[in-house]
Predicted model as a PDB file, atoms N, CA, C, CB and O in Angstrom, pLDDT in the B-factor column:
MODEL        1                                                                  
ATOM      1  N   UNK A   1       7.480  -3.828  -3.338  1.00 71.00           N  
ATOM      2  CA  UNK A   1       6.157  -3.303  -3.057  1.00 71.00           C  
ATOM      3  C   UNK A   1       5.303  -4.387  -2.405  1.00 71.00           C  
ATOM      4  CB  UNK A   1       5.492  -2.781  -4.347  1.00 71.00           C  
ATOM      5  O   UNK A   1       5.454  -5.482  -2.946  1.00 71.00           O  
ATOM      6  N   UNK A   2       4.491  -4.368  -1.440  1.00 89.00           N  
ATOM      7  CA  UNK A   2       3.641  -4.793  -0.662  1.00 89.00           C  
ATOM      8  C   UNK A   2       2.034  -5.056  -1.343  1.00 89.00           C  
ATOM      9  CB  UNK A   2       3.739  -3.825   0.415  1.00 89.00           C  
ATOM     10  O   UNK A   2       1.342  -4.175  -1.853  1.00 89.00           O  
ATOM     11  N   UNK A   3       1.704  -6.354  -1.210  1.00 94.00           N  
ATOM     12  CA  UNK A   3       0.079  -6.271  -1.861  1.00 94.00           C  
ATOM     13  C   UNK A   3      -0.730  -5.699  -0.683  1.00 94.00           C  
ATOM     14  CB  UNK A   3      -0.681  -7.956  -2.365  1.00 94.00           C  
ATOM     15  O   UNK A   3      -0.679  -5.866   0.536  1.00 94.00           O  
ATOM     16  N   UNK A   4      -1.318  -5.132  -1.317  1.00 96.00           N  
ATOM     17  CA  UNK A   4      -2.769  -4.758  -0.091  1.00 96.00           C  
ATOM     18  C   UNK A   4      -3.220  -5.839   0.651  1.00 96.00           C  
ATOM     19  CB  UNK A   4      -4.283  -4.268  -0.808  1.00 96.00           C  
ATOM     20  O   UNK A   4      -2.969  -7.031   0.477  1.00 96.00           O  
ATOM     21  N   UNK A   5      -3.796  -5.397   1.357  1.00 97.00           N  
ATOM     22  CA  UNK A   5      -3.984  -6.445   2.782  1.00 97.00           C  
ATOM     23  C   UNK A   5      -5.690  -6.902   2.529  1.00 97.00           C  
ATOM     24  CB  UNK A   5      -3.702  -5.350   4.718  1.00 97.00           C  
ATOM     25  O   UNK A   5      -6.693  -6.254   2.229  1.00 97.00           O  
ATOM     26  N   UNK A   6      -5.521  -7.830   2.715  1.00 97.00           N  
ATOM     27  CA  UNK A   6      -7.313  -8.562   2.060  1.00 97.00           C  
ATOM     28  C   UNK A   6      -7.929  -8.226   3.643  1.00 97.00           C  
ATOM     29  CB  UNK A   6      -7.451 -11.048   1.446  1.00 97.00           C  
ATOM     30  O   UNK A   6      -7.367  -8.463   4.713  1.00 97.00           O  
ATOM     31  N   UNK A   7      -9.221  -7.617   3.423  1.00 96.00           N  
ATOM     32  CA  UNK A   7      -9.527  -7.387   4.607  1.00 96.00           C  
ATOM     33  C   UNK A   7     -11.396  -8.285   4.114  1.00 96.00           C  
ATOM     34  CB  UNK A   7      -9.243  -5.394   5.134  1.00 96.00           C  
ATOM     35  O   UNK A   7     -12.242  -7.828   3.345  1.00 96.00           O  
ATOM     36  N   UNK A   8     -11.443  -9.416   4.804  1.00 97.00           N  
ATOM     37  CA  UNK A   8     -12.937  -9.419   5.054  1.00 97.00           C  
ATOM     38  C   UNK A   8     -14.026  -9.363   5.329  1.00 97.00           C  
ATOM     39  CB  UNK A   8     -13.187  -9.531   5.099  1.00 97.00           C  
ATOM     40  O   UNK A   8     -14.159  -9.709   6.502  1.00 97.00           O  
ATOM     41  N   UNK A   9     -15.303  -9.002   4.696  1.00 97.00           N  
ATOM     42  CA  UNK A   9     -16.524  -8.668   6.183  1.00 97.00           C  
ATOM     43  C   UNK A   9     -17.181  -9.716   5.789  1.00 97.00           C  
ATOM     44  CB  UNK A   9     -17.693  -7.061   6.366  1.00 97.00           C  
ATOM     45  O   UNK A   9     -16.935 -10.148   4.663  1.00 97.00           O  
ATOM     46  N   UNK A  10     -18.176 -10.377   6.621  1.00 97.00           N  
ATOM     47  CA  UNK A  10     -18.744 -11.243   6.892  1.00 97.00           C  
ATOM     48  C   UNK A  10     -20.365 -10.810   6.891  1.00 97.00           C  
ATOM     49  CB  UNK A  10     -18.121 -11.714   8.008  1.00 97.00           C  
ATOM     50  O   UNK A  10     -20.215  -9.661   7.306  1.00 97.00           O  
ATOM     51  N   UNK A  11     -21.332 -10.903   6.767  1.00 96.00           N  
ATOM     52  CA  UNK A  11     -22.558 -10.569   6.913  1.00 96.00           C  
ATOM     53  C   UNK A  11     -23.638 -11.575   6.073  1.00 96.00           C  
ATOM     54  CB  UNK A  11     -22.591  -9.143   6.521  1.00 96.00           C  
ATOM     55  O   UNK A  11     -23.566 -11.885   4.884  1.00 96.00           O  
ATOM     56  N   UNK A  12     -24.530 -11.932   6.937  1.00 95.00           N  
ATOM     57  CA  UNK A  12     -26.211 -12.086   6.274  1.00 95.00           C  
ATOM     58  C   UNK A  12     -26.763 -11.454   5.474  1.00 95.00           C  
ATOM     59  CB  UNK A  12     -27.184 -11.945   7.000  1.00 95.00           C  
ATOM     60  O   UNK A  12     -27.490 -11.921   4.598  1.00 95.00           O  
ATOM     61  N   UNK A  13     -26.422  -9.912   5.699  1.00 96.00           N  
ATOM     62  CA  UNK A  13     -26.911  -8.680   5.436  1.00 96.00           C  
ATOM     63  C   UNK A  13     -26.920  -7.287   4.515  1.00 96.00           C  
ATOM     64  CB  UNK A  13     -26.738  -8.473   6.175  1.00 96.00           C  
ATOM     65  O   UNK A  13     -27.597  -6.264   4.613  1.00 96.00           O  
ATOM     66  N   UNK A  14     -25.951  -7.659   3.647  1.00 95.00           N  
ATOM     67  CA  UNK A  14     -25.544  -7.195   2.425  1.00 95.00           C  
ATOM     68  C   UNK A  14     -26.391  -6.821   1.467  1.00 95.00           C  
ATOM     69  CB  UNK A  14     -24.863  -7.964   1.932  1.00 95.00           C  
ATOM     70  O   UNK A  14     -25.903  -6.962   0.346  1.00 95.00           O  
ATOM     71  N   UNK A  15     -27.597  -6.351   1.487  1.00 96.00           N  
ATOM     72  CA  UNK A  15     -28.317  -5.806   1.056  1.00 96.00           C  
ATOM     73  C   UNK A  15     -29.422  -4.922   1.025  1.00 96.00           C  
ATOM     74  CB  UNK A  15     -28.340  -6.238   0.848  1.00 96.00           C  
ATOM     75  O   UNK A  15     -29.136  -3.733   1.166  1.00 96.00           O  
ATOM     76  N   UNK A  16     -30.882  -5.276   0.840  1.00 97.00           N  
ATOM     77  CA  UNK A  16     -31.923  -3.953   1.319  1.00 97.00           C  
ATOM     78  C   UNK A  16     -31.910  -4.301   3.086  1.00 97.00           C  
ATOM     79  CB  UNK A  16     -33.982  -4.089   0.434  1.00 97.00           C  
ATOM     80  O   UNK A  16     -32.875  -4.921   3.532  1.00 97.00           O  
ATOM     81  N   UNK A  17     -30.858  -3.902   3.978  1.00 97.00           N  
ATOM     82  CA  UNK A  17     -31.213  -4.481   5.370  1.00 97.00           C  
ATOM     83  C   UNK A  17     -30.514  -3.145   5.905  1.00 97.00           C  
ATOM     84  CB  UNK A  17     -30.529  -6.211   5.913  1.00 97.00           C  
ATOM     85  O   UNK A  17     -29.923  -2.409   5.115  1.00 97.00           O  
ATOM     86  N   UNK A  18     -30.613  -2.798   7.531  1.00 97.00           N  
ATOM     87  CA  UNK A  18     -30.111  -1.945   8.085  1.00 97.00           C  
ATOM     88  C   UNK A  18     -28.457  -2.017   7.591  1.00 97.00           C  
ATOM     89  CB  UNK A  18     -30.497  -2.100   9.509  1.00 97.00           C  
ATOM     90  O   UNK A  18     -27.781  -1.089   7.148  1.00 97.00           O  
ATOM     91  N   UNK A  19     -28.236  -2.797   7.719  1.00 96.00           N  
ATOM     92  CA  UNK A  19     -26.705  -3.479   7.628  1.00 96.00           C  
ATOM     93  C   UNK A  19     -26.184  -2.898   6.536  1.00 96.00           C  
ATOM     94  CB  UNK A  19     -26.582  -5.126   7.441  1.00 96.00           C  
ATOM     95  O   UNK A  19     -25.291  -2.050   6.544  1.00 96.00           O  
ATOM     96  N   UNK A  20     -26.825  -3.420   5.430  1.00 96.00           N  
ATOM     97  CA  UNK A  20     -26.375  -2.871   4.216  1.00 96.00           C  
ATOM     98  C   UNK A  20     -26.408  -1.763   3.702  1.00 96.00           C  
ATOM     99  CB  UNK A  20     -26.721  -3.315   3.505  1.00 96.00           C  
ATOM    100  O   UNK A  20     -25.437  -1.342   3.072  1.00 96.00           O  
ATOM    101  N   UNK A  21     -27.783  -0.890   3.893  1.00 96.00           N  
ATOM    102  CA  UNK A  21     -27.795   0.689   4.337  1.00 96.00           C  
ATOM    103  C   UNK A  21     -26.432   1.289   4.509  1.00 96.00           C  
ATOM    104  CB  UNK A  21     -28.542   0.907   5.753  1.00 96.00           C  
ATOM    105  O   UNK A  21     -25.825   2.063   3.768  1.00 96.00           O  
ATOM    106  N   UNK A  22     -26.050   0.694   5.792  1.00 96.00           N  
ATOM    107  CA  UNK A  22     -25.061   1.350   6.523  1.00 96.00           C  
ATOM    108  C   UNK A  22     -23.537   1.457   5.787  1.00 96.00           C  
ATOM    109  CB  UNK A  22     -24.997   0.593   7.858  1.00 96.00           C  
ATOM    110  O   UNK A  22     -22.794   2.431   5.663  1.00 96.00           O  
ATOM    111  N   UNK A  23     -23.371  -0.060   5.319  1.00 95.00           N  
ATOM    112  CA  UNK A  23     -22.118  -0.603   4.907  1.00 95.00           C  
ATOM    113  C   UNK A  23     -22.202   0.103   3.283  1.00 95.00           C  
ATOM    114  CB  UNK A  23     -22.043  -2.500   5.062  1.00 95.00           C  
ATOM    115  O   UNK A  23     -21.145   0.056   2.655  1.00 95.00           O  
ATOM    116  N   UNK A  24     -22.910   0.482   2.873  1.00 94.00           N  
ATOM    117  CA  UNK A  24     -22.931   0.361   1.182  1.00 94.00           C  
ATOM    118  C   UNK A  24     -21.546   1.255   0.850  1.00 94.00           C  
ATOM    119  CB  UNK A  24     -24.596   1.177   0.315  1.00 94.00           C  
ATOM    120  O   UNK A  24     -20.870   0.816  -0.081  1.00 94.00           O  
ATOM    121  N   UNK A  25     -21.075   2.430   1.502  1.00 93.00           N  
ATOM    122  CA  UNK A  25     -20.445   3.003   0.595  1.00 93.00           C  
ATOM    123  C   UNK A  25     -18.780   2.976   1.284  1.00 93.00           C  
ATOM    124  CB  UNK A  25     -21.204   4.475   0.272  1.00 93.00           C  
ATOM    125  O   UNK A  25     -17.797   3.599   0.881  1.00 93.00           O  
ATOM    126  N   UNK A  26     -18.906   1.910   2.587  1.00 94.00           N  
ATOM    127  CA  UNK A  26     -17.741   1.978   3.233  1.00 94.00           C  
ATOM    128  C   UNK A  26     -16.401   1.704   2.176  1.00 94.00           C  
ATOM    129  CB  UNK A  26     -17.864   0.942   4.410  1.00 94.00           C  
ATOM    130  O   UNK A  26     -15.367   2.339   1.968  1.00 94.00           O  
ATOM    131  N   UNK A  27     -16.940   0.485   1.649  1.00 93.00           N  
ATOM    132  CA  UNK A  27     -16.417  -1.020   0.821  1.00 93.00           C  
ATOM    133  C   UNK A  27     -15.264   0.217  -0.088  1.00 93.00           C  
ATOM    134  CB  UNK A  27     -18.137  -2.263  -0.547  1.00 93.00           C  
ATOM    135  O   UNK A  27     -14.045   0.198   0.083  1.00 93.00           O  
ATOM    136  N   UNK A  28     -15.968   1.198  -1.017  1.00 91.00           N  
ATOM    137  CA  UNK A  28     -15.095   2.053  -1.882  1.00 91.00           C  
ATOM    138  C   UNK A  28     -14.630   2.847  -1.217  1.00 91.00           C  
ATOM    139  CB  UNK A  28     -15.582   2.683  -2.904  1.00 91.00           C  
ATOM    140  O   UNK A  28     -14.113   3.770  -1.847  1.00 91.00           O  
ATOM    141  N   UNK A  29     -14.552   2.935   0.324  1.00 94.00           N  
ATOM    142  CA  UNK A  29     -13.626   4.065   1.003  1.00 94.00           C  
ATOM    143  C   UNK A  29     -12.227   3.797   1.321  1.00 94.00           C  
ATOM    144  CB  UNK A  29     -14.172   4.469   2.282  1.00 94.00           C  
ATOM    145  O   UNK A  29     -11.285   4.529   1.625  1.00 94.00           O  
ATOM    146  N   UNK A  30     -12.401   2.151   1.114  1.00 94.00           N  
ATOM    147  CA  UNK A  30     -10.703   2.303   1.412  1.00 94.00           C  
ATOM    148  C   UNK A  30      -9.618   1.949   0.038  1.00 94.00           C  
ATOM    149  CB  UNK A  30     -10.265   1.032   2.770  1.00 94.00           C  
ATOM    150  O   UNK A  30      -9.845   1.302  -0.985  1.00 94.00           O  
ATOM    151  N   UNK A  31      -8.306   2.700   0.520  1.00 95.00           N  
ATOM    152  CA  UNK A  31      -7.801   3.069  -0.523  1.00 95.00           C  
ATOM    153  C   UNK A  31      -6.976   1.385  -1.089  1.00 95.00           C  
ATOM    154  CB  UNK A  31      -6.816   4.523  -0.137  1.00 95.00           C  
ATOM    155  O   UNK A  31      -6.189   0.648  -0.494  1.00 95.00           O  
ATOM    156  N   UNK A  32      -7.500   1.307  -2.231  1.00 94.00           N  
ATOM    157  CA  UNK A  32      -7.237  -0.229  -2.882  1.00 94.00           C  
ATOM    158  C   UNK A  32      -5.608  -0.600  -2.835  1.00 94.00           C  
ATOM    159  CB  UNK A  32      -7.786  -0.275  -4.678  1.00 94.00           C  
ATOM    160  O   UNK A  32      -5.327  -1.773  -2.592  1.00 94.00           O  
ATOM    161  N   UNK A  33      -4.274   0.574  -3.109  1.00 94.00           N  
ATOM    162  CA  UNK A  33      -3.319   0.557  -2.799  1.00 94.00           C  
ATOM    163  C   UNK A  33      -2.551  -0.461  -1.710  1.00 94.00           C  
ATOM    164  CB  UNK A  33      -3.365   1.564  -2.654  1.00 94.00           C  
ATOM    165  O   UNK A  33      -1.463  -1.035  -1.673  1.00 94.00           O  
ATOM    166  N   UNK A  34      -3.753  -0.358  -0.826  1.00 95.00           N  
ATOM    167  CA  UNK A  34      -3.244   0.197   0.509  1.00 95.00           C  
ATOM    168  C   UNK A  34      -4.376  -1.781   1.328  1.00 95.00           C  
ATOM    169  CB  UNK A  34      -4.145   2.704   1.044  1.00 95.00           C  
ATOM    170  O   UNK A  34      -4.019  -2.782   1.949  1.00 95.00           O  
ATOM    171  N   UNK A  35      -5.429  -1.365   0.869  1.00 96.00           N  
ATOM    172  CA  UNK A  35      -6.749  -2.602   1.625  1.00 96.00           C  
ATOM    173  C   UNK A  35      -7.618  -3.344   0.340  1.00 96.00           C  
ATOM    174  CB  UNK A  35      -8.283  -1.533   2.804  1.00 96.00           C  
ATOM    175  O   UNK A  35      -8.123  -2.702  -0.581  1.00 96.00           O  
ATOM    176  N   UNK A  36      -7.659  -4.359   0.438  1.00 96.00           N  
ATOM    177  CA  UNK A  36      -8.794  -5.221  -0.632  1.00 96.00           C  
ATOM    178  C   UNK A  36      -9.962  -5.657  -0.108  1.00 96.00           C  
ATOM    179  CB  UNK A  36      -8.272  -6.549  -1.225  1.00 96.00           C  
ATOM    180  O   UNK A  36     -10.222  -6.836   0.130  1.00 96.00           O  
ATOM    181  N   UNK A  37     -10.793  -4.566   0.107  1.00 96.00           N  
ATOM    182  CA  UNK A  37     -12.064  -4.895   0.512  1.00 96.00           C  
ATOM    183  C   UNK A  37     -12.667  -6.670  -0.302  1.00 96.00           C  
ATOM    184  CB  UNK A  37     -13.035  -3.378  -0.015  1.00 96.00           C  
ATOM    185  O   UNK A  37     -12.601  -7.039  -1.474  1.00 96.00           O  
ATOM    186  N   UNK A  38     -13.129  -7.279   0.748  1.00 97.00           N  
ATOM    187  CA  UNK A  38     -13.932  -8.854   0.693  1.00 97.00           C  
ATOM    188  C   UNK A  38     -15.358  -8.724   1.164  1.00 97.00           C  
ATOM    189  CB  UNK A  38     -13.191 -10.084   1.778  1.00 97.00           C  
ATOM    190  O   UNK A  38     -15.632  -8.031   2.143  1.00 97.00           O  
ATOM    191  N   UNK A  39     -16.080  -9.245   0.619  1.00 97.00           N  
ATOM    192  CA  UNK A  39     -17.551  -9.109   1.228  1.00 97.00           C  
ATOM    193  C   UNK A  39     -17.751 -10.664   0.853  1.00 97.00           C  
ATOM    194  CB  UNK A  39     -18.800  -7.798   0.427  1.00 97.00           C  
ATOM    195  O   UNK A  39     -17.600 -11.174  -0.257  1.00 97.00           O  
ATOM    196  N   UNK A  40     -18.193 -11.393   2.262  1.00 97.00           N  
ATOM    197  CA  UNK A  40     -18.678 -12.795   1.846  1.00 97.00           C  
ATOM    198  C   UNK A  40     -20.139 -12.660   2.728  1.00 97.00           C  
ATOM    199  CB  UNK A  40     -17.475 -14.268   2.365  1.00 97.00           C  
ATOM    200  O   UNK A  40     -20.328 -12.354   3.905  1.00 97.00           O  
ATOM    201  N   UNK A  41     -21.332 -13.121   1.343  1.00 97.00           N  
ATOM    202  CA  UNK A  41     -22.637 -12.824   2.246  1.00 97.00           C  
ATOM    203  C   UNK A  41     -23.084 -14.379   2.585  1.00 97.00           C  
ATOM    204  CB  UNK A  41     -24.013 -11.836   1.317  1.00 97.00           C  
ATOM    205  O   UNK A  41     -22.543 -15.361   2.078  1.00 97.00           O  
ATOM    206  N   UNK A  42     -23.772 -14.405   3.187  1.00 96.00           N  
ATOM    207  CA  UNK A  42     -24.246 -15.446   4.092  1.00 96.00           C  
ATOM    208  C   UNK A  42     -25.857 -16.207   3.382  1.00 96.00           C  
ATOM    209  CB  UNK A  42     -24.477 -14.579   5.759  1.00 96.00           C  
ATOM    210  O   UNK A  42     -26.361 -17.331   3.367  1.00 96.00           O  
ATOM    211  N   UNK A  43     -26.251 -14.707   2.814  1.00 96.00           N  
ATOM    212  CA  UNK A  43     -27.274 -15.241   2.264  1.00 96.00           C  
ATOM    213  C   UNK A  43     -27.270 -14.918   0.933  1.00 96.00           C  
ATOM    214  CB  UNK A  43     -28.377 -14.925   2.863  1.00 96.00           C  
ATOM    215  O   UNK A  43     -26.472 -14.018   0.667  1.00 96.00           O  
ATOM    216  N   UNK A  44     -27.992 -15.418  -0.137  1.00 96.00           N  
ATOM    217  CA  UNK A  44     -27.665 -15.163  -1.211  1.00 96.00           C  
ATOM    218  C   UNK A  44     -28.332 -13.587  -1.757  1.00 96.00           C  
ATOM    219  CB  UNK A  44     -28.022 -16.391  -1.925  1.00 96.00           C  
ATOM    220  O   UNK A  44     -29.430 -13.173  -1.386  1.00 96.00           O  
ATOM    221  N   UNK A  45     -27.595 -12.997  -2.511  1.00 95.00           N  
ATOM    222  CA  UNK A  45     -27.560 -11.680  -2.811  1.00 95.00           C  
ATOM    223  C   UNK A  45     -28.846 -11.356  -2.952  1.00 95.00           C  
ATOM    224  CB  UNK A  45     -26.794 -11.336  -3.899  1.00 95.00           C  
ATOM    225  O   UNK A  45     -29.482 -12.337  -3.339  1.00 95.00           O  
ATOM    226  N   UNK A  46     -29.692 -10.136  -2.763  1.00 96.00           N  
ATOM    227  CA  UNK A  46     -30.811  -9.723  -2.963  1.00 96.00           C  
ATOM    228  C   UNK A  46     -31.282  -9.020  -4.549  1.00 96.00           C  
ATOM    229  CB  UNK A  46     -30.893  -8.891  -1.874  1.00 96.00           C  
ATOM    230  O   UNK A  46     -32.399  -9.001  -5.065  1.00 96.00           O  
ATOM    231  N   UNK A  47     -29.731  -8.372  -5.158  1.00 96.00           N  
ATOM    232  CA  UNK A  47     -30.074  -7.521  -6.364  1.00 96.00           C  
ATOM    233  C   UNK A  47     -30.573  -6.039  -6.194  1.00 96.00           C  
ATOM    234  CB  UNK A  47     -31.124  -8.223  -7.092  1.00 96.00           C  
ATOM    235  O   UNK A  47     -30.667  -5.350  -7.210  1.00 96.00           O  
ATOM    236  N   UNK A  48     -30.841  -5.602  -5.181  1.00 97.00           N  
ATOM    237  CA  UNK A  48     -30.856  -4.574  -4.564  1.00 97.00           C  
ATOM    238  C   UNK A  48     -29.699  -2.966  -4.926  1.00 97.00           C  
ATOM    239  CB  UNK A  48     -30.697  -5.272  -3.311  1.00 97.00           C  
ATOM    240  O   UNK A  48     -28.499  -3.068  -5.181  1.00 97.00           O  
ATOM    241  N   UNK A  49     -30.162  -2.154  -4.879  1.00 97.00           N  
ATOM    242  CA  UNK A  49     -29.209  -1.231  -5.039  1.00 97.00           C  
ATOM    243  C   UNK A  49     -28.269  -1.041  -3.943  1.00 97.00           C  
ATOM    244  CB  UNK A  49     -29.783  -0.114  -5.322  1.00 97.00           C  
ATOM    245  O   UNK A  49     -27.186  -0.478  -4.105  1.00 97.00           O  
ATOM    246  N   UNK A  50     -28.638  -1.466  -2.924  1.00 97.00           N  
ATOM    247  CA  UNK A  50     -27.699  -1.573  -1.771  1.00 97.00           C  
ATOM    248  C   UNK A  50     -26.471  -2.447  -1.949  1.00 97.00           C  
ATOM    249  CB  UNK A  50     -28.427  -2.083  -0.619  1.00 97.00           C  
ATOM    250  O   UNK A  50     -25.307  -2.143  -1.689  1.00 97.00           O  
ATOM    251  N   UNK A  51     -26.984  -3.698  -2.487  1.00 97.00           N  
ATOM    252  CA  UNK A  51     -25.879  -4.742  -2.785  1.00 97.00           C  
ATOM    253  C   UNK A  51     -25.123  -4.526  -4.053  1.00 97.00           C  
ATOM    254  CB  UNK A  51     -26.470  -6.137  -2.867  1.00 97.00           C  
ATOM    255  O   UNK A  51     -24.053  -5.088  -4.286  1.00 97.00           O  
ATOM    256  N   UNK A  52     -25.761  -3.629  -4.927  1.00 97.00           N  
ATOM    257  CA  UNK A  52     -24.692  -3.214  -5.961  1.00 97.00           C  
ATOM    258  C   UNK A  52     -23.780  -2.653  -5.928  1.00 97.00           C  
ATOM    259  CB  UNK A  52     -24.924  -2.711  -6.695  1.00 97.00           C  
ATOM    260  O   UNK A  52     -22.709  -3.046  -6.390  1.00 97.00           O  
ATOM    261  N   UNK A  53     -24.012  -1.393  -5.266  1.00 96.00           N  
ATOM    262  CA  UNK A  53     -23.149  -0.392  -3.804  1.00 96.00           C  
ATOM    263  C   UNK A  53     -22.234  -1.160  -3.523  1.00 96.00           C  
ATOM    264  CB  UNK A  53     -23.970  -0.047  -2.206  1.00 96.00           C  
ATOM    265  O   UNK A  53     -21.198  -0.917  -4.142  1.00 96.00           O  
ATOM    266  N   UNK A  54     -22.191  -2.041  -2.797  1.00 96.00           N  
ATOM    267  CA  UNK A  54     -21.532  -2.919  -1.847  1.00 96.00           C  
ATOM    268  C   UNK A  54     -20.696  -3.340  -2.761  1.00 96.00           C  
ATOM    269  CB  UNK A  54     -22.311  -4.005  -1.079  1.00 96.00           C  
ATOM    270  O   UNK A  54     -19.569  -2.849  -2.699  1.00 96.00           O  
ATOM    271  N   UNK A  55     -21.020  -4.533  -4.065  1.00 96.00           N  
ATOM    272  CA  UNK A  55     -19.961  -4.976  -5.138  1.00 96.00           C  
ATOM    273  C   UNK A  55     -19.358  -4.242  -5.802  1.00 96.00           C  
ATOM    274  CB  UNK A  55     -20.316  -5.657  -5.996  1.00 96.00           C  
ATOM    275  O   UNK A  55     -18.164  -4.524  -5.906  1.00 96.00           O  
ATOM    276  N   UNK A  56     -19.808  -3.105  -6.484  1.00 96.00           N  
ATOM    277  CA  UNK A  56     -19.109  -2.223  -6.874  1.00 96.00           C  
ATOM    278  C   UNK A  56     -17.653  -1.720  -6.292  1.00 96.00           C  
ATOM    279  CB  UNK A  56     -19.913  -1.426  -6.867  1.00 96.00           C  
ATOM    280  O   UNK A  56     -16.531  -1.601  -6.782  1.00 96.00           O  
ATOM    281  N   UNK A  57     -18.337  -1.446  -4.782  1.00 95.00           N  
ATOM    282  CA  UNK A  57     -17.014  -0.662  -3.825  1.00 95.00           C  
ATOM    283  C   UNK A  57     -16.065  -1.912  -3.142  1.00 95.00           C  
ATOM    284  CB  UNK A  57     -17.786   0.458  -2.254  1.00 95.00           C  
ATOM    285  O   UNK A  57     -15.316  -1.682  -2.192  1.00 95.00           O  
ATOM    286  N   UNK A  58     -16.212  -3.389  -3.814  1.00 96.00           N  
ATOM    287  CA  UNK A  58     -15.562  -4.429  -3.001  1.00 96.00           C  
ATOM    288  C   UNK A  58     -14.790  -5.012  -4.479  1.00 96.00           C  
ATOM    289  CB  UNK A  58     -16.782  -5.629  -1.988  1.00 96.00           C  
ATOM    290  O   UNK A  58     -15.282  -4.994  -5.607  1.00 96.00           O  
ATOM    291  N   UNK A  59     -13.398  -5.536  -4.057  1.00 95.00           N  
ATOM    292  CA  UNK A  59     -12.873  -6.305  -5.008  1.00 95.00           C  
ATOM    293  C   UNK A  59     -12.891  -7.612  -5.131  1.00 95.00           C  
ATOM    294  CB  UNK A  59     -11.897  -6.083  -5.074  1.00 95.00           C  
ATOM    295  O   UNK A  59     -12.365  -8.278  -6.023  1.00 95.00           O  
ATOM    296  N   UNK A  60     -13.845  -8.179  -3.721  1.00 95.00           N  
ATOM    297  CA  UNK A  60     -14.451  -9.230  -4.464  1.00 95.00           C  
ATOM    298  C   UNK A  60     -15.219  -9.514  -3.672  1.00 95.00           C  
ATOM    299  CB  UNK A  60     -13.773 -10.286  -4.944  1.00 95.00           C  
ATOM    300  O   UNK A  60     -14.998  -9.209  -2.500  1.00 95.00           O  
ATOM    301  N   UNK A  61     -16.609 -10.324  -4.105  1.00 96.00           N  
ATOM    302  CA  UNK A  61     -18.332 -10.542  -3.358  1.00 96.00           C  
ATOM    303  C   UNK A  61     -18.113 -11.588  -3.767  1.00 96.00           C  
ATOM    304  CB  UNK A  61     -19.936  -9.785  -3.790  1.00 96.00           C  
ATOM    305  O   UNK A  61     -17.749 -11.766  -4.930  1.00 96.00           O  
ATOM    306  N   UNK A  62     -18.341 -12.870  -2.611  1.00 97.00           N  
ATOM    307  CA  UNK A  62     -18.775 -14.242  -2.547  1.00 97.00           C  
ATOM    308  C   UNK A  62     -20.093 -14.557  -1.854  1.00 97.00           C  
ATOM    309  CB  UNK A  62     -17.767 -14.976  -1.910  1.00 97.00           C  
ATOM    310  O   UNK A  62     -20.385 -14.192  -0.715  1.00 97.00           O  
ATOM    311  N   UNK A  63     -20.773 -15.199  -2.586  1.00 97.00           N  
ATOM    312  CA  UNK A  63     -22.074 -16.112  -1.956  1.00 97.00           C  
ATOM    313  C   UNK A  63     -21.634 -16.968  -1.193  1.00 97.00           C  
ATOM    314  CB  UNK A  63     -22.959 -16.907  -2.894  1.00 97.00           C  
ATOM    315  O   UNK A  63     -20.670 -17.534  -1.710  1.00 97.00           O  
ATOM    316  N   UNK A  64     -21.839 -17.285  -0.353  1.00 96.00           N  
ATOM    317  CA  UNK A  64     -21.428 -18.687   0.481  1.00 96.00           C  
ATOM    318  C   UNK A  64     -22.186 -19.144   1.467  1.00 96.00           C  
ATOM    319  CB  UNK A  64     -20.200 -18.632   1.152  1.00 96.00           C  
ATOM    320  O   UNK A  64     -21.980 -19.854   2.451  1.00 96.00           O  
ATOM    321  N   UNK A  65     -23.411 -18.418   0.864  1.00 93.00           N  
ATOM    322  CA  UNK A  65     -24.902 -18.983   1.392  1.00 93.00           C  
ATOM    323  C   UNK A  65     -25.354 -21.236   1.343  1.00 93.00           C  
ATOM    324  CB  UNK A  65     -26.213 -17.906  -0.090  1.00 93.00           C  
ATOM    325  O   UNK A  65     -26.041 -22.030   1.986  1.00 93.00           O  
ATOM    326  N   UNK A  66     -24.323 -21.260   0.048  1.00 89.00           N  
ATOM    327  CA  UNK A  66     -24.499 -22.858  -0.090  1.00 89.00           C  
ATOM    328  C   UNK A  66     -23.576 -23.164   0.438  1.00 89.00           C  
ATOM    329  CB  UNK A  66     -24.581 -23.580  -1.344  1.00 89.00           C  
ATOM    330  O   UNK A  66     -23.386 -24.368   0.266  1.00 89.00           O  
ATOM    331  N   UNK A  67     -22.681 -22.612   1.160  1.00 85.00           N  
ATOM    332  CA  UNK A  67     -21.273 -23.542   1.715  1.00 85.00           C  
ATOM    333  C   UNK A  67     -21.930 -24.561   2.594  1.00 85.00           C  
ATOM    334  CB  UNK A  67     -19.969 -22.586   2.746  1.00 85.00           C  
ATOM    335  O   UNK A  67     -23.042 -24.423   3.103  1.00 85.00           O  
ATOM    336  N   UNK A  68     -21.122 -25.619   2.729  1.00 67.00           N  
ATOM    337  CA  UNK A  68     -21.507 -26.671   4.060  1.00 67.00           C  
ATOM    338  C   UNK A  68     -20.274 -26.602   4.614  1.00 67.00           C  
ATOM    339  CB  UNK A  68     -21.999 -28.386   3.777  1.00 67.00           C  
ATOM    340  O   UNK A  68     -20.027 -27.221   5.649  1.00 67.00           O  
TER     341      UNK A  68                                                      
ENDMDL                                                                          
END                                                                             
């Protein structure tokens, strides 16, 4: 058997933003079997219902707003 394929998105925007609007309910559309939704945000999380959306439907949310 094959692991799912880590797929990542990248964004600033992961939260109350057009972006995140948009993206909130993609993250739980794909089938986990199959894709491992990644969300790495850029800025640090807002707490927002948008961004809960987002973690919820992702198997895994990184900050990496402090990366250097």
């Amino acid at each position: 058997r094959t692991a799912p394929v880590r797929v990542a998105y990248v964004s600033a925007d992961m939260g109350n933003h057009p972006v995140g609007h948009l993206m909130r309910s993609v993250f739980g559309m794909h089938d986990r079997k199959v894709v491992s939704p990644r969300v790495y945000t850029l800025t640090a999380p807002d707490g927002s219902e948008y961004f809960h959306a987002i973690k919820n439907g992702s198997a895994v949310v990184r900050d990496v707003s402090e990366a250097g």
